[in-house]
PyMOL Python script that loads the backbone (N, CA, C, O; Angstrom):
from pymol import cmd

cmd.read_pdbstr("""\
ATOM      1  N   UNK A   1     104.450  91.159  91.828  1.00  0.00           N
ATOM      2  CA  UNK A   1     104.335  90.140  90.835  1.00  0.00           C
ATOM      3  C   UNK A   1     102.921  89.648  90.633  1.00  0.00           C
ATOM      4  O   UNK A   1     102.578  89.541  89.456  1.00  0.00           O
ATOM      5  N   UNK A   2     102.000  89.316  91.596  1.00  0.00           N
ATOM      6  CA  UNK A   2     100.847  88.758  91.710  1.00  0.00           C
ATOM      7  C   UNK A   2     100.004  90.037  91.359  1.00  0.00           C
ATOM      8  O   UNK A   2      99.514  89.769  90.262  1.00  0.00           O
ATOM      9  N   UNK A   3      99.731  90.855  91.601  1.00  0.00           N
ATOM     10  CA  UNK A   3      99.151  92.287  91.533  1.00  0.00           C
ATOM     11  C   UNK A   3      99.621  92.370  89.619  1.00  0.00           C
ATOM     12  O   UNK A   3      98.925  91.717  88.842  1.00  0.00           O
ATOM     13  N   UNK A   4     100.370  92.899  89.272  1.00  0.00           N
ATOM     14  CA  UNK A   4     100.990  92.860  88.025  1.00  0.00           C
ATOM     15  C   UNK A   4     100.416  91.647  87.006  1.00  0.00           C
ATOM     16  O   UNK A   4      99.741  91.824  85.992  1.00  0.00           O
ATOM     17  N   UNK A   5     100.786  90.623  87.453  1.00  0.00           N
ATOM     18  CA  UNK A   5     100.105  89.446  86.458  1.00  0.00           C
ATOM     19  C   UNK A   5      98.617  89.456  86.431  1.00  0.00           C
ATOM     20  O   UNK A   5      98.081  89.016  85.414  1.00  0.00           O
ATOM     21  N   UNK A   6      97.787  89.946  87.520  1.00  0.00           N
ATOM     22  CA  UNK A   6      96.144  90.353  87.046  1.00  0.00           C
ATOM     23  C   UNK A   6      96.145  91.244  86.483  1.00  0.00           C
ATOM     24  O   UNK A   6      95.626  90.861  85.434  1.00  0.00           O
ATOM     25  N   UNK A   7      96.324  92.102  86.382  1.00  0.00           N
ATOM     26  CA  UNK A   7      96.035  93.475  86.372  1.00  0.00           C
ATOM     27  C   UNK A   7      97.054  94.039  85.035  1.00  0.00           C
ATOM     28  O   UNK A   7      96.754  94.972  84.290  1.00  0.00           O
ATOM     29  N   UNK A   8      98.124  93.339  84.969  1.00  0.00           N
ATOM     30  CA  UNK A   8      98.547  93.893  83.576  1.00  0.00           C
ATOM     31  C   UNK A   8      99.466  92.932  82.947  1.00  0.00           C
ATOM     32  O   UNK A   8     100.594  93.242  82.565  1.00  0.00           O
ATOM     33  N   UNK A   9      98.610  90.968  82.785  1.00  0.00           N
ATOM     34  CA  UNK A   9      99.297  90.170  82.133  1.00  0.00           C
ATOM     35  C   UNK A   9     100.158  90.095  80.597  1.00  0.00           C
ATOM     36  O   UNK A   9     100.803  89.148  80.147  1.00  0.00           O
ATOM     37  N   UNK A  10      99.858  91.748  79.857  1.00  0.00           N
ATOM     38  CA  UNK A  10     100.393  91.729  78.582  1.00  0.00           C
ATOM     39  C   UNK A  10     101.778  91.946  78.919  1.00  0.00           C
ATOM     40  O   UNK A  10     102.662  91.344  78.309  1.00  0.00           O
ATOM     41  N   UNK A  11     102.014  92.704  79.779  1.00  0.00           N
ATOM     42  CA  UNK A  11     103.707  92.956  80.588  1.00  0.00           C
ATOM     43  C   UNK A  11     104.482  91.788  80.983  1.00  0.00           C
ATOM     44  O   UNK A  11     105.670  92.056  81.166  1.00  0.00           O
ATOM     45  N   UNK A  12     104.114  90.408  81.192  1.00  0.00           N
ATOM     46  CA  UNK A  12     104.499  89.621  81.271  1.00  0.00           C
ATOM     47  C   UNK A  12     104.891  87.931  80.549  1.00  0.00           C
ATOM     48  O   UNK A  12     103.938  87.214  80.246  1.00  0.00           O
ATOM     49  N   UNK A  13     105.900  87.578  80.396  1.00  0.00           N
ATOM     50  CA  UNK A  13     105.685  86.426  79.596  1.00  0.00           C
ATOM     51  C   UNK A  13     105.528  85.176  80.171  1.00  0.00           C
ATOM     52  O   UNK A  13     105.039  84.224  79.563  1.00  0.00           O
ATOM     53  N   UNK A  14     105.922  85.136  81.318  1.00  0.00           N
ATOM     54  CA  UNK A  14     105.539  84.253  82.534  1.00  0.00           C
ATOM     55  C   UNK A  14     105.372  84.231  83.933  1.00  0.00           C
ATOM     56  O   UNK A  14     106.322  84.835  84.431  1.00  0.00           O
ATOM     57  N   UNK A  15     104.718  83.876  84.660  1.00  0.00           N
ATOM     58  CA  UNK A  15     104.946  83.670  86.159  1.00  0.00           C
ATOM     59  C   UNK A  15     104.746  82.480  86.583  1.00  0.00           C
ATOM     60  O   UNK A  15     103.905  81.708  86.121  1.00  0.00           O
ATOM     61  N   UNK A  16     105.823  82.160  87.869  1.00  0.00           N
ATOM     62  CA  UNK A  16     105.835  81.196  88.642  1.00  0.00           C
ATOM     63  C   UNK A  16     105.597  82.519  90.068  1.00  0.00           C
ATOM     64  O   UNK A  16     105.956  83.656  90.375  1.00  0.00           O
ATOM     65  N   UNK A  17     104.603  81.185  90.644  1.00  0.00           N
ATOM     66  CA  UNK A  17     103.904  81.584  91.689  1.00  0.00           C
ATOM     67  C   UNK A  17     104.793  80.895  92.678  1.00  0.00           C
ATOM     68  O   UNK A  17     105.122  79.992  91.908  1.00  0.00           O
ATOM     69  N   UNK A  18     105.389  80.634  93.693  1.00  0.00           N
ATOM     70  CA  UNK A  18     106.101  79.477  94.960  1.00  0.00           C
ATOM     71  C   UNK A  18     105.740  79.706  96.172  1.00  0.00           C
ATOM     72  O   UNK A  18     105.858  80.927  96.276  1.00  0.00           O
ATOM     73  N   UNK A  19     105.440  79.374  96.975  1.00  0.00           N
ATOM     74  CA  UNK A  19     105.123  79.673  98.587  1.00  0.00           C
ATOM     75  C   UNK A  19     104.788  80.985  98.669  1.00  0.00           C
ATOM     76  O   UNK A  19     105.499  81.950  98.949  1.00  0.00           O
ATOM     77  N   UNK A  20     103.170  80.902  98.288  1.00  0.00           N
ATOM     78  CA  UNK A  20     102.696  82.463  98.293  1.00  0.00           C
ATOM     79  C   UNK A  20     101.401  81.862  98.359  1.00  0.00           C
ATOM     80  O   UNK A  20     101.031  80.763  97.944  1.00  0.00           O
ATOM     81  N   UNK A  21     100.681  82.901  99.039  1.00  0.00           N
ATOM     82  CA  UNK A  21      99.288  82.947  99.624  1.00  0.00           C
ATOM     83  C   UNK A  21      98.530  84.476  99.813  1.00  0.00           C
ATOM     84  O   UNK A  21      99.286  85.447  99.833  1.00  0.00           O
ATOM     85  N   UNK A  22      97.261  84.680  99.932  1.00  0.00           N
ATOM     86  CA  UNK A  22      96.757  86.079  99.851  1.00  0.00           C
ATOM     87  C   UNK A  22      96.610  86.477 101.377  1.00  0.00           C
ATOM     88  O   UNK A  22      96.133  87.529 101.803  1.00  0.00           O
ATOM     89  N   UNK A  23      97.169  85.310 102.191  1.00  0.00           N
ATOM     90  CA  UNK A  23      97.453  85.427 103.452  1.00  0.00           C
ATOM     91  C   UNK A  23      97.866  84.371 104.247  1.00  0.00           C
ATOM     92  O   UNK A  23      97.201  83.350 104.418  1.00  0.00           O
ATOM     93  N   UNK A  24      99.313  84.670 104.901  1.00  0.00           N
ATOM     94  CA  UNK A  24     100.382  83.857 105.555  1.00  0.00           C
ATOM     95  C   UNK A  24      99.971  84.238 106.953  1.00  0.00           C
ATOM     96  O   UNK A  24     100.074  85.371 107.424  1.00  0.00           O
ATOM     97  N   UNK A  25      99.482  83.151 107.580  1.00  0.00           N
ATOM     98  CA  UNK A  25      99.602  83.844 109.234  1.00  0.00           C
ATOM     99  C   UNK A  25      98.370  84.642 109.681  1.00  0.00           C
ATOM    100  O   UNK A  25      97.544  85.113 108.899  1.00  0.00           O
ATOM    101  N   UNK A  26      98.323  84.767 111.286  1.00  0.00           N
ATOM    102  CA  UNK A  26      97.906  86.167 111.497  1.00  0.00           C
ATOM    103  C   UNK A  26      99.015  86.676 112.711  1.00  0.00           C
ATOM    104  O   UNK A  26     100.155  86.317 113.003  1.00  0.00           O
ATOM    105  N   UNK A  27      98.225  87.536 113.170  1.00  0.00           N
ATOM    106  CA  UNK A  27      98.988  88.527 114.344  1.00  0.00           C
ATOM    107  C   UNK A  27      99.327  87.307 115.460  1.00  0.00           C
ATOM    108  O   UNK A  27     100.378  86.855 115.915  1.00  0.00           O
ATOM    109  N   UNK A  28      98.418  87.115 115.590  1.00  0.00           N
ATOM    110  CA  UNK A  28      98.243  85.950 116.662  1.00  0.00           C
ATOM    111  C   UNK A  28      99.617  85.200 116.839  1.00  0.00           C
ATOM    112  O   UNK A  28     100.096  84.871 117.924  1.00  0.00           O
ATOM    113  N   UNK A  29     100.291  84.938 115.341  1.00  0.00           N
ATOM    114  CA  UNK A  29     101.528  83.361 115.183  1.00  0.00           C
ATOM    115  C   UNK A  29     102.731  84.545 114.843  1.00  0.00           C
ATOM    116  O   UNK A  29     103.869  84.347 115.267  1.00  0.00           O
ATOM    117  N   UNK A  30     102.425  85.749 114.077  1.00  0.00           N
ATOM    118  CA  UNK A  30     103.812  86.711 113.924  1.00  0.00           C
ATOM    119  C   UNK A  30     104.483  87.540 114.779  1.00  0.00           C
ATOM    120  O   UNK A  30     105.687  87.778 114.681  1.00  0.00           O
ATOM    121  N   UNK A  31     103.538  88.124 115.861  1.00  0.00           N
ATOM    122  CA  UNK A  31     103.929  89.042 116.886  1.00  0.00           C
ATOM    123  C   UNK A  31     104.633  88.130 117.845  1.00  0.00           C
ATOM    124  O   UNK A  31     105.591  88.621 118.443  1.00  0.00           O
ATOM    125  N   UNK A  32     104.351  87.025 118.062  1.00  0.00           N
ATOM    126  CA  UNK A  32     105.187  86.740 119.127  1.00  0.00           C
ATOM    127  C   UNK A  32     106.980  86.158 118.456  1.00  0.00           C
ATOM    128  O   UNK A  32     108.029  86.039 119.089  1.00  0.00           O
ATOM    129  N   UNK A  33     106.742  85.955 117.240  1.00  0.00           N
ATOM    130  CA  UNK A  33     107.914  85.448 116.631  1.00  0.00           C
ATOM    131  C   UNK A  33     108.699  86.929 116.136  1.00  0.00           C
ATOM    132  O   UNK A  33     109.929  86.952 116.094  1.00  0.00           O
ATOM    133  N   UNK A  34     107.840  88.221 115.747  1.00  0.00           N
ATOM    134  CA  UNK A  34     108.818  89.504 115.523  1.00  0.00           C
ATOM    135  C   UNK A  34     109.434  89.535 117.206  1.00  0.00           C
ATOM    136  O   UNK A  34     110.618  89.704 117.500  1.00  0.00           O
ATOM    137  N   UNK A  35     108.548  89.372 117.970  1.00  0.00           N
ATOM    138  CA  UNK A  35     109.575  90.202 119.340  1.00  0.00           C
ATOM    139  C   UNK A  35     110.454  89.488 119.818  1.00  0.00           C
ATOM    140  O   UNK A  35     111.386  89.970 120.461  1.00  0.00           O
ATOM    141  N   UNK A  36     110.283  87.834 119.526  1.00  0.00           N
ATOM    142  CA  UNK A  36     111.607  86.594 119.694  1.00  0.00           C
ATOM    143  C   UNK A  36     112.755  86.956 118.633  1.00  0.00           C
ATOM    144  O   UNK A  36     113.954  86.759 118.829  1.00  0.00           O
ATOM    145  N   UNK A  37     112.085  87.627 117.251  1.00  0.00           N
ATOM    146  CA  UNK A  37     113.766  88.007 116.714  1.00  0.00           C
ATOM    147  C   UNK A  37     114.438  89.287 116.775  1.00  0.00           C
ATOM    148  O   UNK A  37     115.654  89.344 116.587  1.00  0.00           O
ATOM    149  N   UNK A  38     113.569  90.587 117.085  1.00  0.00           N
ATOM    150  CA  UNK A  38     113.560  91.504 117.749  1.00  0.00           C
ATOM    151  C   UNK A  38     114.634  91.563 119.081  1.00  0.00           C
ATOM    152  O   UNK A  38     115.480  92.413 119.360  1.00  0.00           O
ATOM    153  N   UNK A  39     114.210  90.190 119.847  1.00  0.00           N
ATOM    154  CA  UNK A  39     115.186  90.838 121.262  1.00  0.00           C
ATOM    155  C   UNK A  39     115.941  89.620 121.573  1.00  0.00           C
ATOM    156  O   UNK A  39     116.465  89.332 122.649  1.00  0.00           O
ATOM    157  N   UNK A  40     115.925  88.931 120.467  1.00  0.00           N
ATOM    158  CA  UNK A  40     117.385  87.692 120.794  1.00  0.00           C
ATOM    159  C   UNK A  40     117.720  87.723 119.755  1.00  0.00           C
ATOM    160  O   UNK A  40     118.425  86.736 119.545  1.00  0.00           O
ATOM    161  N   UNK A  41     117.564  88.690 118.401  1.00  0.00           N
ATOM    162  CA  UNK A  41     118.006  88.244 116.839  1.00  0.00           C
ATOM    163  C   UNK A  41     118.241  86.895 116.237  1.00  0.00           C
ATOM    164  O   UNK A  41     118.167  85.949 117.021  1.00  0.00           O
ATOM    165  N   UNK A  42     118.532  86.616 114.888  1.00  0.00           N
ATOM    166  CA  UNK A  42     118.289  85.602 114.037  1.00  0.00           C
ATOM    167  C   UNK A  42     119.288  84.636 114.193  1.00  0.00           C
ATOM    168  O   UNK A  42     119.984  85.581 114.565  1.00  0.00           O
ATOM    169  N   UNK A  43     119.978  83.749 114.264  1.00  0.00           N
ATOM    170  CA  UNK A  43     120.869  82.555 113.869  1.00  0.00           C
ATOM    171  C   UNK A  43     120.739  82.782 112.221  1.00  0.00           C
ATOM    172  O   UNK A  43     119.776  82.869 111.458  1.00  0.00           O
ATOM    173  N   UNK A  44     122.470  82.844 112.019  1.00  0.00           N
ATOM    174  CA  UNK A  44     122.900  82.704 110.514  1.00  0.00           C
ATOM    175  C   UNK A  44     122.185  81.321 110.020  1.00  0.00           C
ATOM    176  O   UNK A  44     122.334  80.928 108.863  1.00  0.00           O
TER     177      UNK A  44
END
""", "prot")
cmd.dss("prot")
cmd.show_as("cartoon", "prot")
cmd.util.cbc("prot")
cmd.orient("prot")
């Protein structure tokens, strides 16, 4: 969506952007939270 709306805004008639960033996180805050859902899985 974000890629698309620069790069080829005539294709589009609108965008909403919501909880988006060109970077969420690093390794540092995700790796330890993939291997917590990895080896105890998610709660519905």
């Amino acid at each position: 969506g974000q890629w698309l709306a620069i790069n080829a805004p005539q294709r589009l008639h609108k965008v909403v952007l919501c909880n988006t960033a060109a970077k969420i996180g690093n390794p540092d805050v995700w790796n330890p939270r993939i291997e917590t859902v990895l080896r105890d899985g998610q709660s519905a």
